[in-house]
Each structure stands twice: as C-alpha cells, then as structure tokens.
DOGU-845603 format. One record per residue: residue number from 0; residue in three letters; y, z, x of N, C-alpha, C, O in turn. Coordinates in pm, 1 decimal, padded with zeros to 6 digits. Atoms other than C-alpha are relative to their C-alpha. Example, Ala and Ser with C-alpha at 12.3 -4.5 7.8 and 13.67 -1.06 7.14 Angstrom:
// residues 2
+-----+--------+----------+----------+----------+----------+----------+----------+----------+----------+----------+----------+----------+----------+
: num : residu :     n_c2 :     n_c3 :     n_c1 :    ca_c2 :    ca_c3 :    ca_c1 :     c_c2 :     c_c3 :     c_c1 :     o_c2 :     o_c3 :     o_c1 :
+-----+--------+----------+----------+----------+----------+----------+----------+----------+----------+----------+----------+----------+----------+
:   0 :    Ala : -00119.0 :  00000.0 :  00089.0 : -00450.0 :  00780.0 :  01230.0 :  00120.0 :  00000.0 :  00090.0 :  00118.1 :  00066.5 :  00193.6 :
:   1 :    Ser : -00119.0 : -00006.0 : -00082.0 : -00106.0 :  00714.0 :  01367.0 :  00109.0 :  00073.0 : -00077.0 :  00219.8 :  00089.9 : -00026.1 :
+-----+--------+----------+----------+----------+----------+----------+----------+----------+----------+----------+----------+----------+----------+
//
This chain:
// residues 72
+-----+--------+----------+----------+----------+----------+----------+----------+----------+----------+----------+----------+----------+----------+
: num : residu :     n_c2 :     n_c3 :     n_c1 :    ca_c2 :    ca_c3 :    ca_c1 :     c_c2 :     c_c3 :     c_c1 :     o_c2 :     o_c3 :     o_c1 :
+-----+--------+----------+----------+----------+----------+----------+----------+----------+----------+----------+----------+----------+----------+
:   0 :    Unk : -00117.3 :  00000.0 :  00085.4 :  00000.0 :  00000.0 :  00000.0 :  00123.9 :  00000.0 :  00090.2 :  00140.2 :  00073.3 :  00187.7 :
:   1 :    Unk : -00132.2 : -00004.1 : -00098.6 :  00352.0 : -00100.3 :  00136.6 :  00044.9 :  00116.0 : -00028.7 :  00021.6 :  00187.3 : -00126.2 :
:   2 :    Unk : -00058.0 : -00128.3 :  00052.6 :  00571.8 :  00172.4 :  00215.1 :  00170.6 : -00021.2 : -00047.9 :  00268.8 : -00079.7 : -00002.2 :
:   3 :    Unk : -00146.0 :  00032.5 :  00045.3 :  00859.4 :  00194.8 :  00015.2 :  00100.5 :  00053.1 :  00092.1 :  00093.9 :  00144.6 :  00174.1 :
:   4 :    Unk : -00100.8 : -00033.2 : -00092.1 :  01203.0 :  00162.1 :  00149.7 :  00045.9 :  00110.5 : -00018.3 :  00012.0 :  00162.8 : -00124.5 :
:   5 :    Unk : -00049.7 : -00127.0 :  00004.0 :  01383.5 :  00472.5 :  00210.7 :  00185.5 : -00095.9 : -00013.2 :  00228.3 : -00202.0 :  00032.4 :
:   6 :    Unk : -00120.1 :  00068.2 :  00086.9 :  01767.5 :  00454.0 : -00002.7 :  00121.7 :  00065.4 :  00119.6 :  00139.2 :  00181.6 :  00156.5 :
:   7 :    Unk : -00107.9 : -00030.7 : -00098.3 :  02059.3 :  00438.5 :  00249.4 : -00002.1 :  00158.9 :  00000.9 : -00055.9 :  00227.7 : -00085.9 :
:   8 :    Unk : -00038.1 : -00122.7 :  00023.5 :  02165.5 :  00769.3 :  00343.6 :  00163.0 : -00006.3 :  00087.4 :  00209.7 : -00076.6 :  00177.1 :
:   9 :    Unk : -00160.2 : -00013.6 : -00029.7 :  02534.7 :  00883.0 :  00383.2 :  00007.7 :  00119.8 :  00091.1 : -00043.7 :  00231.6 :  00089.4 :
:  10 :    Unk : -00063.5 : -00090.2 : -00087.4 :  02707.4 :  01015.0 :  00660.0 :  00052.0 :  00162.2 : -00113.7 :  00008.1 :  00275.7 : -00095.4 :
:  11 :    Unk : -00057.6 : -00149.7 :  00086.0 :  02882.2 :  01299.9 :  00389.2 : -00117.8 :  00067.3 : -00079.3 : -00076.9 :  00163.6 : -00144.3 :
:  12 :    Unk :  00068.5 : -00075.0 :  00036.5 :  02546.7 :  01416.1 :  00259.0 : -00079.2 :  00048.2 :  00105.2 : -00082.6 : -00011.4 :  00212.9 :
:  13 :    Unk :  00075.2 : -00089.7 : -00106.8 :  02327.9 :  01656.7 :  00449.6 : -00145.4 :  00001.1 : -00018.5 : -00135.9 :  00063.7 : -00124.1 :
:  14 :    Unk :  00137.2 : -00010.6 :  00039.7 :  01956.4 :  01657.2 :  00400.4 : -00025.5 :  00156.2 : -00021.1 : -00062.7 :  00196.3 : -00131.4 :
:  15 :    Unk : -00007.4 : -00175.5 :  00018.6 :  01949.3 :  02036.2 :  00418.0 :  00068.7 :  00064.3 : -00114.9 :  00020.4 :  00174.3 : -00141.7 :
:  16 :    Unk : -00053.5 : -00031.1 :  00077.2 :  02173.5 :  02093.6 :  00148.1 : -00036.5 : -00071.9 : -00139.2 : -00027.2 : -00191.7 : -00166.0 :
:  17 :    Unk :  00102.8 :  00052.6 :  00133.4 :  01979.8 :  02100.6 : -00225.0 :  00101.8 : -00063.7 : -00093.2 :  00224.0 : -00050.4 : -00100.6 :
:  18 :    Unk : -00076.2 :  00088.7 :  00122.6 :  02069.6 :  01873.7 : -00511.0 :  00077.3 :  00089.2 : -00045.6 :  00035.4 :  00198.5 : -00083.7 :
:  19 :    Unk : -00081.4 : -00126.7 :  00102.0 :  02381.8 :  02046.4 : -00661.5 :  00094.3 :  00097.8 :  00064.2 :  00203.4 :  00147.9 :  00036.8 :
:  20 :    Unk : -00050.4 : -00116.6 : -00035.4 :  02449.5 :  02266.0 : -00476.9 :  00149.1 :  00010.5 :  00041.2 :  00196.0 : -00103.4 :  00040.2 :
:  21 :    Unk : -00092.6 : -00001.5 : -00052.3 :  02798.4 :  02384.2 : -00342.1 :  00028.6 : -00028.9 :  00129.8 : -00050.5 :  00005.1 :  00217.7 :
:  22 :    Unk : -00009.3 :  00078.2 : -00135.1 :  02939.3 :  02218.5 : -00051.0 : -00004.5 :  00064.1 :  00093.0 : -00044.1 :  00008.5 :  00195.5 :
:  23 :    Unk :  00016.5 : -00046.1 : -00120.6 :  02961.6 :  02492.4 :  00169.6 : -00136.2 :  00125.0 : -00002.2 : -00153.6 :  00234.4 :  00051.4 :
:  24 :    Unk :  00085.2 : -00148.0 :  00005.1 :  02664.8 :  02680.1 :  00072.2 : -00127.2 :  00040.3 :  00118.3 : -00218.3 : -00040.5 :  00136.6 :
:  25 :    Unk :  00124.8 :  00009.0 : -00140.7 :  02415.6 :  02791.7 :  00377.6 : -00129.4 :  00056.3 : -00070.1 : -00115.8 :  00122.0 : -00173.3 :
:  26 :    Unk :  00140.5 : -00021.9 :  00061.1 :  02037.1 :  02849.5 :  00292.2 : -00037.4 :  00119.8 : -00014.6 : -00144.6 :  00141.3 : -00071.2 :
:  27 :    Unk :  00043.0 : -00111.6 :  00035.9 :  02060.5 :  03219.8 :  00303.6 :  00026.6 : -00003.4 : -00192.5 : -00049.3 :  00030.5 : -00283.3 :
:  28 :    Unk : -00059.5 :  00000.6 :  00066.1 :  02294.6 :  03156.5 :  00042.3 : -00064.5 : -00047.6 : -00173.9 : -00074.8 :  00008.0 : -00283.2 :
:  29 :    Unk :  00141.2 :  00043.1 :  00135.9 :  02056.3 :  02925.9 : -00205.5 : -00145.2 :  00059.4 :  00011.5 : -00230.8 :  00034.0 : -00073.3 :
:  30 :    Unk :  00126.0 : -00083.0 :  00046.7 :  01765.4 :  03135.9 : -00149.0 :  00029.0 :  00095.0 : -00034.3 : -00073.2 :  00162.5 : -00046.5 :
:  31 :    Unk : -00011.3 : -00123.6 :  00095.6 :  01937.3 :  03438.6 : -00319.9 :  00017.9 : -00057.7 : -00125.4 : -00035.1 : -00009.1 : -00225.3 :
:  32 :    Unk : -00045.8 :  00029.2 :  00137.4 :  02092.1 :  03222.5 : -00587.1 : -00148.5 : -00052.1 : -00037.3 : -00176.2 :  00008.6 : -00140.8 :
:  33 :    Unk :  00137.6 :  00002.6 :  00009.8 :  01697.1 :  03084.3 : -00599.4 : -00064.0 :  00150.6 : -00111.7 : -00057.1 :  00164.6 : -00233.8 :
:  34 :    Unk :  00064.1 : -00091.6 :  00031.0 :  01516.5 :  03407.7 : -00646.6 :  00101.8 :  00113.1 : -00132.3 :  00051.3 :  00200.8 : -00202.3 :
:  35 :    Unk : -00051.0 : -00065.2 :  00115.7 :  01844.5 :  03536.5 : -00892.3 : -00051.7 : -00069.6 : -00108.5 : -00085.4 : -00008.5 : -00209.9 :
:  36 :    Unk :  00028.7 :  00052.3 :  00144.2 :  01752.0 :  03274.0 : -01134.2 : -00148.6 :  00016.8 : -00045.4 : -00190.0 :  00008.6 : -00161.0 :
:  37 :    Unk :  00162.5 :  00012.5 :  00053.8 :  01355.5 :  03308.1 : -01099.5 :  00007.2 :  00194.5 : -00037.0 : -00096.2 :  00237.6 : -00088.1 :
:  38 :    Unk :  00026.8 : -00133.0 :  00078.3 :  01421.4 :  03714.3 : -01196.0 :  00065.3 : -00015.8 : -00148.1 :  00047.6 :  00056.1 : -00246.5 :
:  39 :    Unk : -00084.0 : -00006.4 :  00132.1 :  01641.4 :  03603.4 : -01463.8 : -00132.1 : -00074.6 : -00077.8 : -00201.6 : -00014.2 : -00159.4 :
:  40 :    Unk :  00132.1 :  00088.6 :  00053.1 :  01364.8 :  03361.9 : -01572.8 : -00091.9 :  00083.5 : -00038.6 : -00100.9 :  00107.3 : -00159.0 :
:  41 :    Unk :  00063.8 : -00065.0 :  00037.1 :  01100.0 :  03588.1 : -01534.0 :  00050.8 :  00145.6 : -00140.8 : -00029.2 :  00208.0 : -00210.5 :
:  42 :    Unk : -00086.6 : -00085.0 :  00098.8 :  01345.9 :  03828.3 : -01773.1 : -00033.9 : -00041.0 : -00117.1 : -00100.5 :  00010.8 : -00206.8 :
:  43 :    Unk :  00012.4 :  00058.8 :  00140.0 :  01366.6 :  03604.3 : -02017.1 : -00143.3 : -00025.8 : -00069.9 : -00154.6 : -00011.8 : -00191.7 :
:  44 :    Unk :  00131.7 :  00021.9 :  00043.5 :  01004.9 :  03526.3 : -02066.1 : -00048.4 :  00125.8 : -00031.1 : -00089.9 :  00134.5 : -00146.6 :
:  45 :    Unk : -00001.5 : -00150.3 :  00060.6 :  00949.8 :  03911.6 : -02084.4 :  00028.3 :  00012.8 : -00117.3 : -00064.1 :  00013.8 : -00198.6 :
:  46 :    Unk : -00071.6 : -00005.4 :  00112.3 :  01170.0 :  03941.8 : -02353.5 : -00083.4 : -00112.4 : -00053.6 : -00187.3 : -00059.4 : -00093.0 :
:  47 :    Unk :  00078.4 :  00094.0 :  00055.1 :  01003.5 :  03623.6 : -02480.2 : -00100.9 :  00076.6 : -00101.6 : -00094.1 :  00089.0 : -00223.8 :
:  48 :    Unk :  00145.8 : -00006.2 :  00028.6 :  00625.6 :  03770.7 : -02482.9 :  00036.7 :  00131.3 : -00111.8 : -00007.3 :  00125.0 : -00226.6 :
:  49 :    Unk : -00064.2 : -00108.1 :  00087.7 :  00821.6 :  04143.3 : -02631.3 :  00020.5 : -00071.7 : -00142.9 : -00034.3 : -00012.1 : -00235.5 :
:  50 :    Unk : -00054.6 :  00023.1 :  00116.0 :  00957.7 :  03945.2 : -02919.7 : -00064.4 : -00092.5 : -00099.6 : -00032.2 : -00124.0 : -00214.1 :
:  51 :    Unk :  00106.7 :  00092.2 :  00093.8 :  00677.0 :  03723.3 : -03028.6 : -00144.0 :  00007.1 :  00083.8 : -00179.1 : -00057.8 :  00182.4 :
:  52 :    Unk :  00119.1 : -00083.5 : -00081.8 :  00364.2 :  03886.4 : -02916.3 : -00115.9 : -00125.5 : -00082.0 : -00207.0 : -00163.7 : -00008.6 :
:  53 :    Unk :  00077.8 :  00096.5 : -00027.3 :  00173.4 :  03617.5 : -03083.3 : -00066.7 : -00121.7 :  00031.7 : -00177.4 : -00175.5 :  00030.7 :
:  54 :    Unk : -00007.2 :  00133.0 : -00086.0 :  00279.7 :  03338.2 : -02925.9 : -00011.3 :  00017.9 :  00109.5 : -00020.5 : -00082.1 :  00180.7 :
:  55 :    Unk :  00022.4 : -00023.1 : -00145.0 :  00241.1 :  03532.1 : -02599.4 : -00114.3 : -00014.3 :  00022.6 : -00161.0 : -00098.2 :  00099.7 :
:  56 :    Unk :  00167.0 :  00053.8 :  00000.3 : -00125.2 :  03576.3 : -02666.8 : -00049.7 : -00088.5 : -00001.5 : -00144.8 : -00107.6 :  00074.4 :
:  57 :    Unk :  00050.8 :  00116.7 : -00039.3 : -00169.2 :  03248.9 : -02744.1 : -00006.7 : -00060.7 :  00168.5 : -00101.4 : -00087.7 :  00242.4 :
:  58 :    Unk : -00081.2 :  00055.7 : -00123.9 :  00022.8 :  03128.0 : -02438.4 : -00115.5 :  00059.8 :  00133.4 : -00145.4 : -00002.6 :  00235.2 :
:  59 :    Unk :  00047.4 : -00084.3 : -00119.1 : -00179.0 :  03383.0 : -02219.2 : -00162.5 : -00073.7 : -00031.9 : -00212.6 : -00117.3 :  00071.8 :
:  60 :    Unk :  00137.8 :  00074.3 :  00031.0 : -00540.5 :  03221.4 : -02371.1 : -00000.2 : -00079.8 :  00087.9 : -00051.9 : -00074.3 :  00199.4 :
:  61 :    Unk :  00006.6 :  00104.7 : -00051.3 : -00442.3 :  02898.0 : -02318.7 :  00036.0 : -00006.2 :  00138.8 : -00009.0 : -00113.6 :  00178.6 :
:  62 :    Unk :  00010.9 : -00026.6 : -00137.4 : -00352.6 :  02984.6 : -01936.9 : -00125.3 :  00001.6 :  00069.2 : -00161.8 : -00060.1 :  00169.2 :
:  63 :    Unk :  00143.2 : -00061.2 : -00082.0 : -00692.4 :  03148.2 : -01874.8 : -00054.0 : -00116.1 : -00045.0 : -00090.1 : -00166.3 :  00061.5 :
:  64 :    Unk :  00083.0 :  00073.7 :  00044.8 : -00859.6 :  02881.4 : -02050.0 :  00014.2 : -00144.2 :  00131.2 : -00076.6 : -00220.3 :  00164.9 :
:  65 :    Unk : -00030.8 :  00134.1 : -00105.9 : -00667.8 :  02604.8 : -01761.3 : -00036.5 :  00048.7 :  00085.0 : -00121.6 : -00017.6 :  00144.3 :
:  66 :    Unk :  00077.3 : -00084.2 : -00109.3 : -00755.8 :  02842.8 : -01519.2 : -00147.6 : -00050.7 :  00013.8 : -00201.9 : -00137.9 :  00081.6 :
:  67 :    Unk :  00188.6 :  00018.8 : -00006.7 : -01136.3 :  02869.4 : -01596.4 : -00044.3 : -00165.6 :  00008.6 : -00160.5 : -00184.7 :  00044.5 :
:  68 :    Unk :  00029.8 :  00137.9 :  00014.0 : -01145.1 :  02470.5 : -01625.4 :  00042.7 : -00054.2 :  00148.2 : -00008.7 : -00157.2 :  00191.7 :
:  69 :    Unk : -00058.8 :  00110.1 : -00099.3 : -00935.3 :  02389.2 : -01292.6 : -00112.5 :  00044.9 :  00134.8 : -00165.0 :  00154.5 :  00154.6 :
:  70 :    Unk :  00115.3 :  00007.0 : -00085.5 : -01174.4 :  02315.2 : -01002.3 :  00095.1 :  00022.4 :  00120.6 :  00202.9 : -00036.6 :  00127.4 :
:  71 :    Unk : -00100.5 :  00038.9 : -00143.0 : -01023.2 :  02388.8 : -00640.4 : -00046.3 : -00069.4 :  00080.7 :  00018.5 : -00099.2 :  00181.0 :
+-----+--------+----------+----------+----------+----------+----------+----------+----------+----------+----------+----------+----------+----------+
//
C-alpha cells in the first residue's frame, strides 16, 4: 500500500502543541488541564450512575459482557 502524503506543515505550528490548545501553553500545563477535565468527567458520570441507577446497571452489564467477549 502507497504511503500517503504527509499535509504541508507550517513554520507557525508546533508539533508538540495539542489541537486547540493555547498558544503559549507548555505540556506541564495541558497535562493538568488533561487530568482536570478527566476528574470532572469522571464526576459527572458518578452523578450520572447516582441519578439513574438503572441505566448504570445496564451500562455496567453491557461492559462486562464486552469484556468477557474481547479476546487479547
């Protein structure tokens, strides 16, 4: 299989610096804002499973059930 071309790249973007992000931000910097949004995340899904306990159960089945099926 050919390999596809790779799309110009610009002098003013950085490869190190993630989609989005702020222009001067350094990587300590997006791995806190990272791990703030995956506690907020995990928050919300909390609250989620708290507020509809039987859509959590489902949710938690159908997990184990992809689990027990996926081969490593």
């Amino acid at each position: 299989m050919p390999e596809l071309p790779r799309p110009p790249e610009r002098p003013d973007q950085r490869p190190d610096r993630a989609y989005g992000a702020p222009e001067g931000e350094t990587e300590t910097e997006r791995r806190r804002r990272r791990a703030r949004f995956l506690r907020e995340l995990a928050e919300a899904r909390a609250l989620r499973d708290r507020v509809q306990p039987r859509r959590a159960k489902a949710a938690r089945l159908r997990h184990a059930l992809r689990m027990r099926t996926f081969r490593w």
